[in-house]
ChimeraX commands (.cxc) that place a marker at each C-alpha (Angstrom):
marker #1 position 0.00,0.00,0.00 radius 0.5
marker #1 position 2.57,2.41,0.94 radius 0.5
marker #1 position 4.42,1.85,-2.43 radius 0.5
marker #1 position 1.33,2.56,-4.26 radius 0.5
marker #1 position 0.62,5.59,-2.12 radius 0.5
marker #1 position 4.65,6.42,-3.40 radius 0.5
marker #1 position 3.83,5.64,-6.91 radius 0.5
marker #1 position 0.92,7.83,-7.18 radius 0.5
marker #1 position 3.30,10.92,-5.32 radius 0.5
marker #1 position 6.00,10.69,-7.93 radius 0.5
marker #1 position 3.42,10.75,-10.58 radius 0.5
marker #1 position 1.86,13.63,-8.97 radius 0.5
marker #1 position 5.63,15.70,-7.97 radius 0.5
marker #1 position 6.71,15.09,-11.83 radius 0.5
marker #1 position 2.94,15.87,-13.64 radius 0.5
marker #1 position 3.53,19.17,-11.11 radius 0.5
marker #1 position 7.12,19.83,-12.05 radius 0.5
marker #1 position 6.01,19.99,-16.02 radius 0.5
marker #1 position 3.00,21.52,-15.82 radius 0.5
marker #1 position 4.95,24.67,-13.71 radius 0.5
marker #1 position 7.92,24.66,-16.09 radius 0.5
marker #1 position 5.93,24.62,-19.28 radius 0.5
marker #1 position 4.18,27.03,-17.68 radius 0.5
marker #1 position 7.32,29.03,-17.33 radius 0.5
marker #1 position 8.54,28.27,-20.65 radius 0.5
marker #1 position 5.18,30.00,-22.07 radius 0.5
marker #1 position 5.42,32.97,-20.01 radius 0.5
marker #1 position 9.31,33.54,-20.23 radius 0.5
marker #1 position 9.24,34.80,-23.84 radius 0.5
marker #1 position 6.59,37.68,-23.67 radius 0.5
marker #1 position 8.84,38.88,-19.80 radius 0.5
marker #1 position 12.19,37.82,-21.08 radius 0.5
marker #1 position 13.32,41.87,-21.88 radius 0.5
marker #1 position 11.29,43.07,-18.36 radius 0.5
marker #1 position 13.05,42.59,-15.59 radius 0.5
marker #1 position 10.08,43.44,-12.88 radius 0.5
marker #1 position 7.32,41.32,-14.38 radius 0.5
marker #1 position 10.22,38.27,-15.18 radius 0.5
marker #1 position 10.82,38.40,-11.52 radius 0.5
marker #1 position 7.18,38.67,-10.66 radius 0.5
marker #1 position 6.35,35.69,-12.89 radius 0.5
marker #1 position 9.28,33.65,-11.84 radius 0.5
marker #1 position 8.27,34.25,-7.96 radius 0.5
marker #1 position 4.87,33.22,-8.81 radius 0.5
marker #1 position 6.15,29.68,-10.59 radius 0.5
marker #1 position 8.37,28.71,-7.99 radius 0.5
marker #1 position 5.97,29.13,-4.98 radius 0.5
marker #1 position 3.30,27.69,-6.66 radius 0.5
marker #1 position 5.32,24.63,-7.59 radius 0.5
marker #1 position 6.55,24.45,-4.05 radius 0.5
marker #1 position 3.24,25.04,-2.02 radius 0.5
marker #1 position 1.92,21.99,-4.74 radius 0.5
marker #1 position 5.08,19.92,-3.88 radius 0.5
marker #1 position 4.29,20.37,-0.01 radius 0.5
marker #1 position 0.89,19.20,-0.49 radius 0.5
marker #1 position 2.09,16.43,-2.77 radius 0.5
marker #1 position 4.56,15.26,0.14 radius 0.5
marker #1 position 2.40,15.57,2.58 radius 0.5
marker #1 position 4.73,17.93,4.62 radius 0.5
marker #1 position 2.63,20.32,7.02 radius 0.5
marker #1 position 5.13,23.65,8.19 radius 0.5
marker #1 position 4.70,25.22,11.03 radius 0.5
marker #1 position 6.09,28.18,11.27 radius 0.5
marker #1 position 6.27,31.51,13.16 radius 0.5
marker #1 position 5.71,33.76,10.49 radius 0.5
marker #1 position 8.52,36.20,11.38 radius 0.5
marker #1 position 9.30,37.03,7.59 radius 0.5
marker #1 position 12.26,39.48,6.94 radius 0.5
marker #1 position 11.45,42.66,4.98 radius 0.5
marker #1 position 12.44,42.63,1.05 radius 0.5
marker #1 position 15.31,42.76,-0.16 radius 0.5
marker #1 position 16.18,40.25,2.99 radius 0.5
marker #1 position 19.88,38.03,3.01 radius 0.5
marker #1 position 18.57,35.33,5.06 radius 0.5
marker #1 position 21.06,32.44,6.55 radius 0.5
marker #1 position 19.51,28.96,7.66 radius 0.5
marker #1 position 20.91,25.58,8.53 radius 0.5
marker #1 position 20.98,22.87,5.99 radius 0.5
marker #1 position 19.53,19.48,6.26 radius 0.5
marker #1 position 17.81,18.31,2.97 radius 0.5
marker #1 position 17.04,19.49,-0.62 radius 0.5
marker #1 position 13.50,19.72,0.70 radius 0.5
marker #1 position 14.52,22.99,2.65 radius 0.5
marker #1 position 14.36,24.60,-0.37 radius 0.5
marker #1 position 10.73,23.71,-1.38 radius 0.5
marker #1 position 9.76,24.80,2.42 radius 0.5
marker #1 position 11.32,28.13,2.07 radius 0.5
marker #1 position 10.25,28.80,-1.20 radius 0.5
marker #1 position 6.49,27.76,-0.54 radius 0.5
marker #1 position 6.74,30.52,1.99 radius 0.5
marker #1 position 9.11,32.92,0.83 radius 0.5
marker #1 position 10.23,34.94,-3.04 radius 0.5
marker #1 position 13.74,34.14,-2.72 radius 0.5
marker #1 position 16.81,33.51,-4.64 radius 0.5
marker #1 position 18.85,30.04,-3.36 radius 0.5
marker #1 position 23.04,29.60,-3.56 radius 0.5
marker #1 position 23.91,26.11,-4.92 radius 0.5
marker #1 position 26.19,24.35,-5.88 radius 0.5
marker #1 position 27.51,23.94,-8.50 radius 0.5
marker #1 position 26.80,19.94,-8.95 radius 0.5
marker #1 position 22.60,20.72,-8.59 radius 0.5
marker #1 position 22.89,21.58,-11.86 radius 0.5
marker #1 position 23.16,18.22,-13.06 radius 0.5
marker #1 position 20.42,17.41,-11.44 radius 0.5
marker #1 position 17.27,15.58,-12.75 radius 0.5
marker #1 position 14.11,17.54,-12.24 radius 0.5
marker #1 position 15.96,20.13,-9.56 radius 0.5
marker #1 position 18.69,20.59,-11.72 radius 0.5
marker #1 position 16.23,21.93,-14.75 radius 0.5
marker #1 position 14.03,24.13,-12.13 radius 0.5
marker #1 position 16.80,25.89,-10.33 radius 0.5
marker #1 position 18.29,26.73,-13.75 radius 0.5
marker #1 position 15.13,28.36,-14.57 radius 0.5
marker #1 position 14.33,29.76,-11.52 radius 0.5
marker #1 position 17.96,32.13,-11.27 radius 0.5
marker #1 position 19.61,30.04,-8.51 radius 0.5
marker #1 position 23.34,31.19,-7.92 radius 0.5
marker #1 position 25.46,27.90,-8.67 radius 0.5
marker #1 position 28.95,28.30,-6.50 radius 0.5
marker #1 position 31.62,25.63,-8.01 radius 0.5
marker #1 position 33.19,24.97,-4.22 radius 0.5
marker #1 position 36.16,23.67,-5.14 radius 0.5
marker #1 position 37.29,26.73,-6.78 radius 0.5
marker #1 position 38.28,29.41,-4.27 radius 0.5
marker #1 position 38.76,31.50,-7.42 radius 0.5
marker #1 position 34.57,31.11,-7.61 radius 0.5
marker #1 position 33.77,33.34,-4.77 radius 0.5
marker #1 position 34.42,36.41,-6.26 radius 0.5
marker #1 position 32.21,35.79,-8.53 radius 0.5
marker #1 position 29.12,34.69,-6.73 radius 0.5
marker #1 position 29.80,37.67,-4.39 radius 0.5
marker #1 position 29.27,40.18,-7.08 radius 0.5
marker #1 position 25.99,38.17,-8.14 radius 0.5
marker #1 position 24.88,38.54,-4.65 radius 0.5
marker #1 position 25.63,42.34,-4.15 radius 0.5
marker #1 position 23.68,42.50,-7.93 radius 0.5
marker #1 position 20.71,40.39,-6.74 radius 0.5
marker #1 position 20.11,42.26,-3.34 radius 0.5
marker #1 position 20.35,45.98,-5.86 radius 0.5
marker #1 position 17.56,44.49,-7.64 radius 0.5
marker #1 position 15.13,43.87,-4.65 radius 0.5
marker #1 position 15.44,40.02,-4.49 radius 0.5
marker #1 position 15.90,38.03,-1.94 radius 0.5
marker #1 position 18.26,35.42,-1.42 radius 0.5
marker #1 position 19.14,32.69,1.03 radius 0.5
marker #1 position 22.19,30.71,1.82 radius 0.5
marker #1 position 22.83,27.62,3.36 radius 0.5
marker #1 position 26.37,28.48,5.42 radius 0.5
marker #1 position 27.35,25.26,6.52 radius 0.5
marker #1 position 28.18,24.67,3.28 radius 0.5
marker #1 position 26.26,21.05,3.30 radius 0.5
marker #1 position 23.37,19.42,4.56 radius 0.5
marker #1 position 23.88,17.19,7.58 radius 0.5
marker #1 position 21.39,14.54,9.73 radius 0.5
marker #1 position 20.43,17.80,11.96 radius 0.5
marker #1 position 21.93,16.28,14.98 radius 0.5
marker #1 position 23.96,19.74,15.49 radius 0.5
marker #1 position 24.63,22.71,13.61 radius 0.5
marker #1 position 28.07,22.84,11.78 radius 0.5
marker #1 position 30.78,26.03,11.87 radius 0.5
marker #1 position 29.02,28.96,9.21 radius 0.5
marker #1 position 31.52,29.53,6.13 radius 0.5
marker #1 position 32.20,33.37,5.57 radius 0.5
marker #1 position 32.91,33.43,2.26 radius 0.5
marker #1 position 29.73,34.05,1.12 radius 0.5
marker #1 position 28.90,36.72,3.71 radius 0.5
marker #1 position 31.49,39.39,2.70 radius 0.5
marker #1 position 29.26,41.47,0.65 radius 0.5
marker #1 position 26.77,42.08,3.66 radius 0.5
marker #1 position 29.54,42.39,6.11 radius 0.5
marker #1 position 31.24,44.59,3.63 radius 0.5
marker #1 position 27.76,46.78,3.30 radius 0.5
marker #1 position 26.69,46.31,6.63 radius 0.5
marker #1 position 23.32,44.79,5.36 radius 0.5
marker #1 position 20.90,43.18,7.71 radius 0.5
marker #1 position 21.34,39.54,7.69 radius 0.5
marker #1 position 18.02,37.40,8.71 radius 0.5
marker #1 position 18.42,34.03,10.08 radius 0.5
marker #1 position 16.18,30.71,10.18 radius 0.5
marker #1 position 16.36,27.25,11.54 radius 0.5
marker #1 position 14.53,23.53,10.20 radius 0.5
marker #1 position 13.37,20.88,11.85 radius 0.5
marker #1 position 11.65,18.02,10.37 radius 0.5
marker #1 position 9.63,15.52,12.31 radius 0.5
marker #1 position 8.39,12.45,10.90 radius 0.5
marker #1 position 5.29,9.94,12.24 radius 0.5
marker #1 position 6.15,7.49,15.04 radius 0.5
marker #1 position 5.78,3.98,13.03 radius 0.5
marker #1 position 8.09,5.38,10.08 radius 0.5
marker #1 position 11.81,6.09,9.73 radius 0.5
marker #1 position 13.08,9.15,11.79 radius 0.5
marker #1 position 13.44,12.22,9.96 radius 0.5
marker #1 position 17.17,12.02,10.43 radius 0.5
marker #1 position 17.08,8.68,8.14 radius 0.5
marker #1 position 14.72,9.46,5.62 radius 0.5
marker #1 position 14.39,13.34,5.59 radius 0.5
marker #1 position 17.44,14.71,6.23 radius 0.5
marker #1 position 20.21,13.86,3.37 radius 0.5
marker #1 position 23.88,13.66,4.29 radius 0.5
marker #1 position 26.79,11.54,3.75 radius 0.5
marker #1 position 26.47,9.08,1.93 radius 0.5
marker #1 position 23.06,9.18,0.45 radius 0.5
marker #1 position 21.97,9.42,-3.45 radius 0.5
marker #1 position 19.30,11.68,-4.78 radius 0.5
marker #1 position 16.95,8.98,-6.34 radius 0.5
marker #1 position 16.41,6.63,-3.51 radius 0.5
marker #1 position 16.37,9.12,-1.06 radius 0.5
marker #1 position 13.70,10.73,-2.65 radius 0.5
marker #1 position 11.80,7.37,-3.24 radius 0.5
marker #1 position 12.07,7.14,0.53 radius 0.5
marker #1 position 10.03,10.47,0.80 radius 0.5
marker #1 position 7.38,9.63,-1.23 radius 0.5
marker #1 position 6.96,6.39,0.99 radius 0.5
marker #1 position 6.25,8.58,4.15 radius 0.5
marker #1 position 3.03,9.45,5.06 radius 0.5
marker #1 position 3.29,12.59,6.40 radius 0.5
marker #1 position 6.17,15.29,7.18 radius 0.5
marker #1 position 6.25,17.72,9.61 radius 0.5
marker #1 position 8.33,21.09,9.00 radius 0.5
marker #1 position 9.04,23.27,11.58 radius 0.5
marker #1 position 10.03,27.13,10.05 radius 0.5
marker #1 position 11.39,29.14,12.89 radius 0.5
marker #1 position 12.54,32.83,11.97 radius 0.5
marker #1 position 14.55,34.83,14.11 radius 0.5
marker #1 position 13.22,37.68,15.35 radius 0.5
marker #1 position 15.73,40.31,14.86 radius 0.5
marker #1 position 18.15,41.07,12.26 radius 0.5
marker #1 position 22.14,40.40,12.65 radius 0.5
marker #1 position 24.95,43.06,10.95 radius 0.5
marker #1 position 28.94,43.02,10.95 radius 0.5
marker #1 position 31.73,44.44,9.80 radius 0.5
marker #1 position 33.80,41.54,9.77 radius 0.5
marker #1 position 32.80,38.37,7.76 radius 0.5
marker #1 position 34.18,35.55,9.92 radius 0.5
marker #1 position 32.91,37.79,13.42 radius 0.5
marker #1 position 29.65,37.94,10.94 radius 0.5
marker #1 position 29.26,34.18,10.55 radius 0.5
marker #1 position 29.84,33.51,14.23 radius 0.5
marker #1 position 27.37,35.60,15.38 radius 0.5
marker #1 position 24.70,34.12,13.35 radius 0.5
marker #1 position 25.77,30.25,13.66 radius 0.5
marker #1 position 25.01,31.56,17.74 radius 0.5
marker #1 position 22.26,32.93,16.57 radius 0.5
marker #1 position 20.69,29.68,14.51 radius 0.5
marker #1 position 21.66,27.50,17.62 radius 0.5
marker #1 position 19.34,29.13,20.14 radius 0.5
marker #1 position 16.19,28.63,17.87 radius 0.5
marker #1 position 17.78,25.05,16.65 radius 0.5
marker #1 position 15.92,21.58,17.34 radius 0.5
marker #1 position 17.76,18.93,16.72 radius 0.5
marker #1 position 16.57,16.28,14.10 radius 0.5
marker #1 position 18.32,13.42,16.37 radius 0.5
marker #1 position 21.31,13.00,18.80 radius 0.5
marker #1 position 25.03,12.97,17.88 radius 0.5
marker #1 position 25.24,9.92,18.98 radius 0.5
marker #1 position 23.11,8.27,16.57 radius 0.5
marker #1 position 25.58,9.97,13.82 radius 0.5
marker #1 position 28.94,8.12,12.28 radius 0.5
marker #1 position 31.83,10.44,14.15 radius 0.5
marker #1 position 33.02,11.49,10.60 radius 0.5
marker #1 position 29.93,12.64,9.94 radius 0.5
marker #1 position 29.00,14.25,12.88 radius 0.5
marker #1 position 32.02,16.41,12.60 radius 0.5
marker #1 position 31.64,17.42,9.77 radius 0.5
marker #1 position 34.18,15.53,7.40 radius 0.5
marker #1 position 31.57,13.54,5.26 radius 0.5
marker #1 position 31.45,13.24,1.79 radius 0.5
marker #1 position 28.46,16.01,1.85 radius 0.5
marker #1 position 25.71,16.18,-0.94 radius 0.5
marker link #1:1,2 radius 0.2
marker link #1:2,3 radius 0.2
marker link #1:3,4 radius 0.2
marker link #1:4,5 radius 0.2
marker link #1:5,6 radius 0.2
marker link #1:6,7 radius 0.2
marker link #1:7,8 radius 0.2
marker link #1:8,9 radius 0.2
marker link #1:9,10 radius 0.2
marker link #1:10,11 radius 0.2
marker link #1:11,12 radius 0.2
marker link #1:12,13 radius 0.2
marker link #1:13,14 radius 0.2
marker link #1:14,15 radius 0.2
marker link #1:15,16 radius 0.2
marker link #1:16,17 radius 0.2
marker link #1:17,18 radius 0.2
marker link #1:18,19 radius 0.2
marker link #1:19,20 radius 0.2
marker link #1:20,21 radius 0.2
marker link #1:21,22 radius 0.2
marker link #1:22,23 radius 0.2
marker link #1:23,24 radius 0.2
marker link #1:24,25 radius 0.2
marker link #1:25,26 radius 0.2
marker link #1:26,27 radius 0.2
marker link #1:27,28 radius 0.2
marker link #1:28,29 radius 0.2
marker link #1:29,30 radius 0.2
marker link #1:30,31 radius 0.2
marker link #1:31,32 radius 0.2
marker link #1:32,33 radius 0.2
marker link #1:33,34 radius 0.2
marker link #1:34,35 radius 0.2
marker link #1:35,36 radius 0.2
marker link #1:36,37 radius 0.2
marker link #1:37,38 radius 0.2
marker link #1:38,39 radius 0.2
marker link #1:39,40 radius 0.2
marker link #1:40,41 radius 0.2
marker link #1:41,42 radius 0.2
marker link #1:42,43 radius 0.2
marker link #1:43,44 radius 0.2
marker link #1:44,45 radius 0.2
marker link #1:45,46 radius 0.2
marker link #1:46,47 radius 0.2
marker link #1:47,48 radius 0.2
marker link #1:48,49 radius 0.2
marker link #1:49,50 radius 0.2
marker link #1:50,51 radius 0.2
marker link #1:51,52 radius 0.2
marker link #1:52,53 radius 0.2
marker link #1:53,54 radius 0.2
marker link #1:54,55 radius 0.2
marker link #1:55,56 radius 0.2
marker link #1:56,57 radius 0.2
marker link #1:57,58 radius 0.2
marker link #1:58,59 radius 0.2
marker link #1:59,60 radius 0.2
marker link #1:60,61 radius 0.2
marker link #1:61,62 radius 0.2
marker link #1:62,63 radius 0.2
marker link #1:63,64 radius 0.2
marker link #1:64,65 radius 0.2
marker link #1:65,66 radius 0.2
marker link #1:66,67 radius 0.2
marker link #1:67,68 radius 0.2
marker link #1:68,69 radius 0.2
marker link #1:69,70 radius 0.2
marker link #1:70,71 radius 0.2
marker link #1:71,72 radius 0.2
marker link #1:72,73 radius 0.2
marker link #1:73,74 radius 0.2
marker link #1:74,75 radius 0.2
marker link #1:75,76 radius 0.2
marker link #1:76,77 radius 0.2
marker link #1:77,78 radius 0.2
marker link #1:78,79 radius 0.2
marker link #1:79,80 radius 0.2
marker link #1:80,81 radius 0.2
marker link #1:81,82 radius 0.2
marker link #1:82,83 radius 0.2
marker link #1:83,84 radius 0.2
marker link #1:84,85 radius 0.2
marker link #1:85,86 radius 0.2
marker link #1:86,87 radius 0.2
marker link #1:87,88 radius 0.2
marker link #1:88,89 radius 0.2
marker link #1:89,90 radius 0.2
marker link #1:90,91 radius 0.2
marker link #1:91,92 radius 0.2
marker link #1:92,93 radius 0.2
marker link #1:93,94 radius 0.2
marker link #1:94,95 radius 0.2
marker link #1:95,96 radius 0.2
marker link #1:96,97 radius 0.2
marker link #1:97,98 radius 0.2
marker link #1:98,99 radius 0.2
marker link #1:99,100 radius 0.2
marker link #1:100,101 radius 0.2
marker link #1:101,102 radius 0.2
marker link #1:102,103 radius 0.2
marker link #1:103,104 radius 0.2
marker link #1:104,105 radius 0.2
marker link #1:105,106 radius 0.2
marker link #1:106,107 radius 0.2
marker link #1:107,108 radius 0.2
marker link #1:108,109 radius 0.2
marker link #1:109,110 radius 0.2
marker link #1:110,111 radius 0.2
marker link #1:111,112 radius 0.2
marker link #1:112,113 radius 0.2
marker link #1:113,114 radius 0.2
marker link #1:114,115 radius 0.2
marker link #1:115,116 radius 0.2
marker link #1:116,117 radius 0.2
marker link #1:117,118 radius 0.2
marker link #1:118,119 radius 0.2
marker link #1:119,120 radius 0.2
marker link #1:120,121 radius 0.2
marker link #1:121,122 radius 0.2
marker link #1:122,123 radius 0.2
marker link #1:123,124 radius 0.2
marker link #1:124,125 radius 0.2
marker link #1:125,126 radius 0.2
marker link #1:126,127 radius 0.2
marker link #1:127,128 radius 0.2
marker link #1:128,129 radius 0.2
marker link #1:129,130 radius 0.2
marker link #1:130,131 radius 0.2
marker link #1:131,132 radius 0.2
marker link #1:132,133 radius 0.2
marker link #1:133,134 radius 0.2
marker link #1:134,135 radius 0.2
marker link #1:135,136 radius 0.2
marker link #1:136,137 radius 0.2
marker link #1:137,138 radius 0.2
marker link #1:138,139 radius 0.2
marker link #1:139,140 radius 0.2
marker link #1:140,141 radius 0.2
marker link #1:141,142 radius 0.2
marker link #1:142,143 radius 0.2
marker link #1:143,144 radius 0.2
marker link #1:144,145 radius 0.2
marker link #1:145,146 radius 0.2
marker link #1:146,147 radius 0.2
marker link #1:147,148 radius 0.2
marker link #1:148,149 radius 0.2
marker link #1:149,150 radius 0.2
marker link #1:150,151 radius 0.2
marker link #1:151,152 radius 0.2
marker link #1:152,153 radius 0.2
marker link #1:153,154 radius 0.2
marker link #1:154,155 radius 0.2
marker link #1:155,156 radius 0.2
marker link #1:156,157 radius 0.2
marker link #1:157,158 radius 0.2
marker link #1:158,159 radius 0.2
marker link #1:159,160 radius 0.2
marker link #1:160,161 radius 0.2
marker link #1:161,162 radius 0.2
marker link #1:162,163 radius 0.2
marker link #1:163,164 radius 0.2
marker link #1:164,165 radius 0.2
marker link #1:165,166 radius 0.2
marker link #1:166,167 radius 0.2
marker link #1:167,168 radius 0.2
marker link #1:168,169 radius 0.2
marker link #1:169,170 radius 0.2
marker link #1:170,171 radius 0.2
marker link #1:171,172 radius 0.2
marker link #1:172,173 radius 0.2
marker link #1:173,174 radius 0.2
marker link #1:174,175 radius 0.2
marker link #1:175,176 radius 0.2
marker link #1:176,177 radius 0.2
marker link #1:177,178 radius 0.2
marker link #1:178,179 radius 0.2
marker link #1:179,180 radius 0.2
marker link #1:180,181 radius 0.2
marker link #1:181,182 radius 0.2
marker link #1:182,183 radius 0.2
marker link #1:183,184 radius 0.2
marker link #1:184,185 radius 0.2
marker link #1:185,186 radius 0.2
marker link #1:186,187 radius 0.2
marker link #1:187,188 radius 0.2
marker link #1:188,189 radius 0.2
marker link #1:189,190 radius 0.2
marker link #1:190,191 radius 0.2
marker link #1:191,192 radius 0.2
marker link #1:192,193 radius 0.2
marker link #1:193,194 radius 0.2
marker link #1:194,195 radius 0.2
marker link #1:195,196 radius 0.2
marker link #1:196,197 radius 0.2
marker link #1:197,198 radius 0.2
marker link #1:198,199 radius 0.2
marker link #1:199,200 radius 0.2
marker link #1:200,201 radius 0.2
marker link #1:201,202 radius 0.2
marker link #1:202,203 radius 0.2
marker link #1:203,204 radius 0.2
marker link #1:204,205 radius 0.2
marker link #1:205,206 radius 0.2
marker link #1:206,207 radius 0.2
marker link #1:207,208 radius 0.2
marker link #1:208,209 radius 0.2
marker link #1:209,210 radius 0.2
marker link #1:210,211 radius 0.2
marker link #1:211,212 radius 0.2
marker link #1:212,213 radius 0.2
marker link #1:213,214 radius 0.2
marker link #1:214,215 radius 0.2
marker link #1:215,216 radius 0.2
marker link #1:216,217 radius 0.2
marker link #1:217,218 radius 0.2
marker link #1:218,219 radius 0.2
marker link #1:219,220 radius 0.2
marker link #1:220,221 radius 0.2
marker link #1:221,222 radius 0.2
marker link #1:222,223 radius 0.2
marker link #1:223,224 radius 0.2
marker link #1:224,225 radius 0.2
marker link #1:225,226 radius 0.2
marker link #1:226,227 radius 0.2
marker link #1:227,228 radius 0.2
marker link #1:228,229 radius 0.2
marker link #1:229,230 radius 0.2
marker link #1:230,231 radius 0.2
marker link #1:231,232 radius 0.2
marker link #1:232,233 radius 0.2
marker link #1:233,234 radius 0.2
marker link #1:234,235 radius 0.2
marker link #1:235,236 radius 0.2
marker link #1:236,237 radius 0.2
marker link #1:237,238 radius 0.2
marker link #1:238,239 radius 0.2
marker link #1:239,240 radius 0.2
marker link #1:240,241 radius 0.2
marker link #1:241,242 radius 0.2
marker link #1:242,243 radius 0.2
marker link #1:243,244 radius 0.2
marker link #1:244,245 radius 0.2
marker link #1:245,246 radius 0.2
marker link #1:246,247 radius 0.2
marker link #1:247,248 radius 0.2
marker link #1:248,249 radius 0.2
marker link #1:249,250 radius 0.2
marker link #1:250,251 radius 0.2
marker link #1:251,252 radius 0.2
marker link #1:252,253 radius 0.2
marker link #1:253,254 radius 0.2
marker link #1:254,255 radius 0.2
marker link #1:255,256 radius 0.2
marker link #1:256,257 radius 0.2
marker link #1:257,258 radius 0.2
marker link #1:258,259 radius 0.2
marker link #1:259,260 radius 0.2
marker link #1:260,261 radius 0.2
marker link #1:261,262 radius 0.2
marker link #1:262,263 radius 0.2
marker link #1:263,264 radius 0.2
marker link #1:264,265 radius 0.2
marker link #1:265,266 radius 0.2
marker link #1:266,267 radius 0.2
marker link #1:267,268 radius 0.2
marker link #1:268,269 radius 0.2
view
């Protein structure tokens, strides 16, 4: 039963996924010369899809509604690629990737579309680069969010923030907003930190598989209530790791986490 339930899901997630980005392809054309209705249109797409990929999922947020102002830089911790269909069902944003999502199937195609900001992270040399696309995108009145630990992890901690990527709002002294996930899954299935949550080792396809099979999701969305600034980039990143961690829940215990892992020296998706 559950496999047909996970059937009928991935029928659903992919008849949802074309039916947005043909959508998208139709539109594009007669916006492609305007930037204000191209955002508009491309805002309205990717919330759509993700508010219809929630409901497909089954994933209920909960959240406390504490949405930053626009244009808003906004920091949260990392723990699946299905943080980025609960932010975007709730917020107009612009996500940093990397470089590798591009390749994706299905997310790949839709981030493409939808102006992501692909970072190749094993080129220092990248950076520069990406930080001038940031400093472009907040000019224009987007928002964009960033995943600073640099990978997604089993949510049994929070790992160091990575500076890099904050130097243009240090170096402007922008506001910097900050969230935290937590996902919860039903007693009698596999703990969120198993089947939600995608780190180490784990490959896109069965992973996914393995959300379709659940029956329910819960995310919780927690903003923070006030805004963070800095001068200093690494000082900058500190502050708001601190700053993540008091509205943090863990997903499970380190314990329950390989020690490589937990430290942060896995082979990260």
């Amino acid at each position: 039963m559950r496999s047909l339930s996970a059937i009928f899901k991935a029928i659903a997630f992919s008849l949802a996924t074309i039916g947005f980005y043909s959508l998208w392809l139709v539109v594009a054309p007669f916006v492609y010369f305007f930037a204000t209705p191209k955002r508009r249109w491309r805002n309205f797409i990717f919330r759509h899809w993700a508010k219809t990929i929630v409901s497909v999922l089954g994933i209920k947020i909960r959240t406390n509604e504490i949405v930053p102002a626009t244009p808003f830089f906004l920091v949260s911790n990392h723990l699946s690629y299905l943080d980025i269909v609960v932010l975007a069902s709730q917020l107009d944003c612009v996500f940093i990737a990397k470089r590798e999502v591009e390749s994706w199937p299905v997310f790949g195609l839709l981030s493409r579309s939808m102006n992501t900001i692909f970072i190749d992270r094993a080129r220092a040399s990248d950076i520069p680069r990406v930080n001038a696309l940031i400093v472009e995108t907040l000019q224009s009145g987007q928002n964009i969010v960033v995943f600073p630990e640099g990978t997604s992890t089993a949510g049994a901690s929070i790992l160091p923030f990575k500076p890099s990527l904050l130097e243009p709002v240090a170096r402007g002294h922008f506001p910097v907003a900050y969230s935290s996930i937590h996902y919860r899954t039903p007693p009698a299935e596999p703990p969120a930190h198993l089947s939600v949550c995608w780190w180490g080792t784990m490959t896109l396809m069965p992973h996914l598989w393995g959300v379709f099979r659940l029956s329910a999701i819960e995310a919780t969305l927690t903003f923070g209530i006030e805004t963070i600034r800095g001068t200093d980039r690494k000082e900058l990143a500190q502050m708001l790791h601190e700053a993540v961690t008091t509205i943090f829940t863990p997903s499970t215990k380190s314990e329950t986490v390989p020690r490589a892992v937990a430290s942060g020296l896995e082979l990260a998706p």
